[in-house]
C-alpha positions as CSV (number, residue, x, y, z in Angstrom):
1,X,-8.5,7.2,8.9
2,X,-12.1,6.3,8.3
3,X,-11.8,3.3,5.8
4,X,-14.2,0.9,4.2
5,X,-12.6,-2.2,3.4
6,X,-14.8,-4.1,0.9
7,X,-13.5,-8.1,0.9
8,X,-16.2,-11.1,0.5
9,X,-14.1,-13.7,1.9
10,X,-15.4,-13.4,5.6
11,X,-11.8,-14.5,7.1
12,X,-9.7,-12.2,5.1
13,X,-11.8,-9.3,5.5
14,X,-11.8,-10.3,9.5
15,X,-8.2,-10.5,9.2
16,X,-7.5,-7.1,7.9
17,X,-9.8,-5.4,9.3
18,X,-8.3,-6.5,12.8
19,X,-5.1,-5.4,11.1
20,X,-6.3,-1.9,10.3
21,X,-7.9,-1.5,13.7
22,X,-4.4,-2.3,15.6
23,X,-2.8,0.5,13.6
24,X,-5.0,2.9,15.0
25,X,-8.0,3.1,11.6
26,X,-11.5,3.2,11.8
27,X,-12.6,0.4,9.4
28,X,-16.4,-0.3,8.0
29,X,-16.6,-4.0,6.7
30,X,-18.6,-4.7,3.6
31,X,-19.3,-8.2,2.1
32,X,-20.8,-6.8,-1.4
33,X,-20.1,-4.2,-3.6
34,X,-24.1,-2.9,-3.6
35,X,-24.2,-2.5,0.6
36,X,-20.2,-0.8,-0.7
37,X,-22.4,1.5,-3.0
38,X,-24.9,2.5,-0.1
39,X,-22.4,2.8,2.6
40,X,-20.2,5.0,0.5
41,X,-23.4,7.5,-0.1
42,X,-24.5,7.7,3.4
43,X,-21.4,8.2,5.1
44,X,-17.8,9.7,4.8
45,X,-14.8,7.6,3.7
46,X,-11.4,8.8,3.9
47,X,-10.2,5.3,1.6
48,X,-11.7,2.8,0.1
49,X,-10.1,-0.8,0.0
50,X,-11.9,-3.0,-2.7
51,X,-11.7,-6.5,-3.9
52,X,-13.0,-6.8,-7.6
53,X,-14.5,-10.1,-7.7
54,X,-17.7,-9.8,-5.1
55,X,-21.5,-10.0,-5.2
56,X,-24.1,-7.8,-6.4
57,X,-21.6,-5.4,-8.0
58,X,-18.3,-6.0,-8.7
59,X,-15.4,-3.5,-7.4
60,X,-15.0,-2.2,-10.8
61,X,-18.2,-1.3,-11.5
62,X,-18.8,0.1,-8.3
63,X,-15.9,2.7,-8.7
64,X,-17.0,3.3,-12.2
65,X,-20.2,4.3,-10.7
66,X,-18.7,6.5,-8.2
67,X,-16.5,8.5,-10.6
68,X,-19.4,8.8,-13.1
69,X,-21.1,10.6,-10.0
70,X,-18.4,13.1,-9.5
71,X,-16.9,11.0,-6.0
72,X,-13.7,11.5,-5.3
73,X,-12.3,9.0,-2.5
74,X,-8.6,7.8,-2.7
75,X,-9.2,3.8,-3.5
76,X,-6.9,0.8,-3.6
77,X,-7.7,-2.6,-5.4
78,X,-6.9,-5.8,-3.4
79,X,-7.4,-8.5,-5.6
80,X,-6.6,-12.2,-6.7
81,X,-6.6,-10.7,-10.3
82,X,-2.8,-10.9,-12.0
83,X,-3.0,-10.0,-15.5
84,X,-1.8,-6.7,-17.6
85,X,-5.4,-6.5,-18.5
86,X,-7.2,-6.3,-15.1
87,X,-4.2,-4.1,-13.5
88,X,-5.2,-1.7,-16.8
89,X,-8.6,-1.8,-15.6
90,X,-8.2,-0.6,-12.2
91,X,-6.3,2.0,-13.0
92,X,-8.5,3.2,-15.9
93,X,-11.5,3.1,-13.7
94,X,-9.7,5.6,-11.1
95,X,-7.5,3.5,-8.7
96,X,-4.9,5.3,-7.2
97,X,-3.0,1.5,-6.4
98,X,-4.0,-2.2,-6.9
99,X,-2.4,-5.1,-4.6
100,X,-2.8,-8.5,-6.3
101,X,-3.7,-11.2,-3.6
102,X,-1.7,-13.0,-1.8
103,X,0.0,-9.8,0.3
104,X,1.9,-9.4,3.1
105,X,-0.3,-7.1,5.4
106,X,3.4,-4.7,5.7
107,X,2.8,-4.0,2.0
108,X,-1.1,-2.6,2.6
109,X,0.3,-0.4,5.2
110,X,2.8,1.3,3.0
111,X,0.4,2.0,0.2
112,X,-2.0,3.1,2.6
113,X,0.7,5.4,4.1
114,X,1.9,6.8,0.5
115,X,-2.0,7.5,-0.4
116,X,-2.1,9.2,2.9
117,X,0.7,11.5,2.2
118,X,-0.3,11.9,-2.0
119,X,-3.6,12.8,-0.6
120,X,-2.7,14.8,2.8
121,X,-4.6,12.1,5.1
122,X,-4.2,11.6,8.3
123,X,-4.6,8.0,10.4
124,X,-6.5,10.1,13.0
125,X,-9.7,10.8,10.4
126,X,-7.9,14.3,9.9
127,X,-7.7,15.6,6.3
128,X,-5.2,17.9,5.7
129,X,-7.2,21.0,3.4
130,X,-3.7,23.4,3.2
131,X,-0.6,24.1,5.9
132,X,-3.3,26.2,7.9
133,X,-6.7,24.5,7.4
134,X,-7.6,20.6,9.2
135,X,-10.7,18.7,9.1
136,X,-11.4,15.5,11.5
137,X,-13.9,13.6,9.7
138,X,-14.8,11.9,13.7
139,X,-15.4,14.6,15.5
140,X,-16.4,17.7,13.0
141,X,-13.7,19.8,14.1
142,X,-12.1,22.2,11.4
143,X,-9.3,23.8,12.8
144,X,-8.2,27.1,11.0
145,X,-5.0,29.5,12.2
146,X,-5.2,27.1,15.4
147,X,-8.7,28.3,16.0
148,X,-11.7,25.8,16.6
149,X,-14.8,25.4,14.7
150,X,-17.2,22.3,15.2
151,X,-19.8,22.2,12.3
152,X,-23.2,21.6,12.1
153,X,-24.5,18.2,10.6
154,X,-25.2,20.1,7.6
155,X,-21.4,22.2,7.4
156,X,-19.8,18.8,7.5
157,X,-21.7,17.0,4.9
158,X,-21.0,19.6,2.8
159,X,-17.6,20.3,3.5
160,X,-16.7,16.7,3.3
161,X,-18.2,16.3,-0.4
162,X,-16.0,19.7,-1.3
163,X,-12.9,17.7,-0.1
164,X,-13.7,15.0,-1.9
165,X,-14.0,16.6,-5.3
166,X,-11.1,19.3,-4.6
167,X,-10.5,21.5,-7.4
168,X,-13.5,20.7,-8.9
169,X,-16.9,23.0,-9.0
170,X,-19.7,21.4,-7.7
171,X,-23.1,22.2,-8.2
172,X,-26.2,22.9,-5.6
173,X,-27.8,20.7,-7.5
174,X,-25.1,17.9,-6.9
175,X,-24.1,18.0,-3.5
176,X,-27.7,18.2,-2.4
177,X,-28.1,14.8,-4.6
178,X,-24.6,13.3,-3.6
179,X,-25.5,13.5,0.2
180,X,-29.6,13.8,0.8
181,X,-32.4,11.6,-0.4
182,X,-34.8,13.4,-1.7
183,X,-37.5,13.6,1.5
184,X,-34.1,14.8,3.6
185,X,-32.6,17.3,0.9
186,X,-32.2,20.7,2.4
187,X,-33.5,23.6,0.0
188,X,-30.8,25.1,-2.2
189,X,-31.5,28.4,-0.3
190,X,-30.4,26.5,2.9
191,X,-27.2,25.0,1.2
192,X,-25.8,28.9,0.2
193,X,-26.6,29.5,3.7
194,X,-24.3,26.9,4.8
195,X,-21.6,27.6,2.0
196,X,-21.5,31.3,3.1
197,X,-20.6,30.1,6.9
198,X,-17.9,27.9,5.7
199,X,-16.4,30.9,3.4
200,X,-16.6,33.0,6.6
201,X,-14.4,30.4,8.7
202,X,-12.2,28.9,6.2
203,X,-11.8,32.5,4.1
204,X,-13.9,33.1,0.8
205,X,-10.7,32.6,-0.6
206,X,-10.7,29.1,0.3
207,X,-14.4,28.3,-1.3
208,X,-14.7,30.0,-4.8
209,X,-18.0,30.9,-6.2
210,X,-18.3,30.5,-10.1
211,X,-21.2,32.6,-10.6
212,X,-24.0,30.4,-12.0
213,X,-22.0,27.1,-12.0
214,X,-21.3,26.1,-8.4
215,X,-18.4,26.2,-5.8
216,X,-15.0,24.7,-5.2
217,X,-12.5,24.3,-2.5
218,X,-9.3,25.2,-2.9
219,X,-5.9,23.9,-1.7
């Protein structure tokens, strides 16, 4: 599982990123919430593991921000704030867990685990879509029926930001914003393109087309 583990303390975030790595994760470490924010929009995460009291932009706020955008990506809290108040806040701001600091590093493994199986992740940087249908966020490969497909640059980006807003319908418009700047942005015309060879391998079934709204993946 591709993971970015946002922690400011420099020995803590060493430590459990060393910890993530023995069990087999691929971990990004951040030291503030704004290089969080960037990372987060220029590559794929599979989890997010944010501490709440960081520089630049607070954990919080930098979920807030992500939600507000439409991104979907399963997130736990780990943070050295206790009260009703703050584990109220995490949650309303679209946690799917919180760990108050201190914890044993057994405990992050469970809720990583549970997330995993809530949200059909696997440790390998596979994604589960449906019993037929995997994704491996590493190396591109969709597998469908036990067949092969490696996509294109352009495929996976936009395959990746369907599975992170499953169920939802998505825009042109906002997937070209969530995952280009502007000067890289392929043309809307290119994006369909792309859309209609994912519907082709995965089943148009699979990838619904609301007539002049957008598209969304199914389970």
């Amino acid at each position: 599982m591709k993971i970015l583990l946002l922690e400011d303390d420099p020995i803590l975030n060493e430590i459990i990123e060393e910890f993530l790595l023995s069990i087999n994760h691929n971990v990004v470490p951040i030291y503030n919430g704004q290089e969080a924010l960037e990372r987060i929009y220029e590559e794929s995460f599979q989890l997010l593991l944010l501490d709440v009291n960081v520089p630049s932009l607070n954990g919080f706020d930098l979920l807030k921000s992500l939600k507000q955008n439409k991104i979907d990506i399963p997130t736990i809290f780990i943070t050295s704030l206790h009260t009703p108040r703050d584990l109220e806040e995490g949650f309303r701001v679209g946690a799917d867990d919180y760990i108050k600091k201190p914890f044993q590093l057994s405990e992050l493994n469970l809720r990583i685990n549970n997330i995993s199986r809530l949200r059909k992740i696997d440790n390998l940087g596979f994604v589960r879509i449906n019993d037929f249908i995997t994704y491996n966020y590493d190396t591109k490969l969709l597998v469908v029926n036990e067949a092969d497909f490696t996509l294109s640059k352009i495929e996976s980006k936009v395959l990746e930001f369907l599975i992170k807003n499953r169920n939802r319908t998505l825009s042109i418009e906002e997937i070209s914003l969530n995952n280009w700047v502007y000067d890289e942005m392929p043309t809307a015309t290119t994006i369909r393109t792309y859309i209609k060879n994912l519907r082709k391998i995965l089943g148009k079934d699979m990838i619904t087309n609301i007539k002049g709204i957008g598209y969304k993946l199914r389970d």
